[in-house]
C-alpha positions, 0 to 999 in steps of 0.5 A: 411789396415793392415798396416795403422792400425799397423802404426796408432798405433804407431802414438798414442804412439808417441803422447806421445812426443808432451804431453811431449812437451807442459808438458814442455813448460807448466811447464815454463808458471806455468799452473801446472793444465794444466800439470797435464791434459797432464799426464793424457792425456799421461797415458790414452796413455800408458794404451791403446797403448799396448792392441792395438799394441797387437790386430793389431799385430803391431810387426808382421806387422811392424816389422821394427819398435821397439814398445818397445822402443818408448813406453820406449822413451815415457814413459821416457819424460812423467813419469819422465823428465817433471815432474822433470821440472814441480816440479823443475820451480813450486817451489816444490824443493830446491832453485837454482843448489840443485833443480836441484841435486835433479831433476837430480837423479830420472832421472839417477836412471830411465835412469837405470831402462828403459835400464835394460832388466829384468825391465818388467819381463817375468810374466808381472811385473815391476822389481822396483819402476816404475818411476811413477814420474807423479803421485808422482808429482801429490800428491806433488801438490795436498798436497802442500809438501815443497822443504824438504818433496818433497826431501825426497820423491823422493829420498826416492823412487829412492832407490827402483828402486833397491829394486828387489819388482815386482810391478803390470803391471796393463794391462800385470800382469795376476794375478787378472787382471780385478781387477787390470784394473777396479782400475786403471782405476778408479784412472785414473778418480779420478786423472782427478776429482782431477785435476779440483778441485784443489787446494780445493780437497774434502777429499774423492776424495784423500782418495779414490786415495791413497786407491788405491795406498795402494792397488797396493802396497800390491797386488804388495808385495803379489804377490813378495813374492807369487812367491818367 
């Protein structure tokens, strides 16, 4: 029983790909909503997977498998390469082959950061900007950003990838830890709640998802600088 539950695990991970699968393929269709359903789909995914691996012991069970990098291979396709699609075929980024010189840096930049070994730290934080491309997606469609301001965005944040700041590993970082879970589960929420109003979102859903963002960025700066 062991084993089928360790293996099980791993099958959840591995769901990952097929969301990014239908990501992609939805992305081509311009179901944009339906896209932002598979992110949350495989977000809910990448926040669990870990804490049930840990709780069946799935590294000493099957230790012939590397968890780790499946959960890198999917978080590579569900965190940055179908959102690139997604905002490159719906229109967010420049017109003809520049759209796709935008597109193609964040995912370069993030091919970096997913091999670099330090890129989750030993006190259980992500070293750099995390790739979080979904969720940058997600408010470059709920606020309606043009192929400029979308550019600017994502270039903006391929910087700090580099940029050595500790940010919060809402399920690993222990620091805070029911706090940090108890807010990133209600932004999963509130991304869902989003999502099915789009694209007359009330005011306060969005104020209260970006007060999270704050939060999450100065726990993060607070916290780097703490341990330096």
């Amino acid at each position: 029983m062991e084993r089928v539950a360790a293996w099980s695990v791993h099958a959840f991970t591995a769901t990952g790909t097929v969301f990014a699968l239908l990501m992609v393929h939805f992305a081509y269709q311009g179901e944009v909503r339906t896209v932002l359903w598979l992110f949350l789909a495989a977000m809910v995914v990448d926040g669990t997977d870990g804490m049930l691996a840990r709780r069946f012991r799935v590294k000493e069970v099957v230790p012939q498998l590397d968890g780790a990098l499946l959960d890198n291979i999917v978080d590579y396709l569900t965190y940055a390469f179908a959102p690139m699609v997604l905002l490159w075929e719906t229109g967010y980024l420049p017109d003809d082959a520049w759209g796709g010189v935008v597109a193609a840096i964040p995912l370069v930049a993030s091919c970096y950061q997913f091999c670099r070994s330090d890129a989750k730290t030993e006190d259980h934080f992500f070293l750099g900007f995390p790739s979080y491309w979904n969720v940058v997606a997600f408010y470059v469609i709920v606020f309606e950003l043009g192929p400029v301001a979308t550019t600017a965005v994502l270039l903006a944040l391929t910087v700090l990838i580099f940029v050595p700041v500790k940010y919060v590993y809402p399920s690993r970082t222990e620091t805070l830890w029911y706090t940090n879970m108890a807010l990133a589960t209600a932004f999963l929420v509130l991304f869902g709640a989003i999502t099915s109003q789009l694209p007359d979102v009330p005011v306060v859903l969005t104020g209260l998802s970006l007060a999270y963002l704050a939060y999450y960025v100065a726990i993060s700066l607070w916290l780097t600088l703490r341990r330096r």
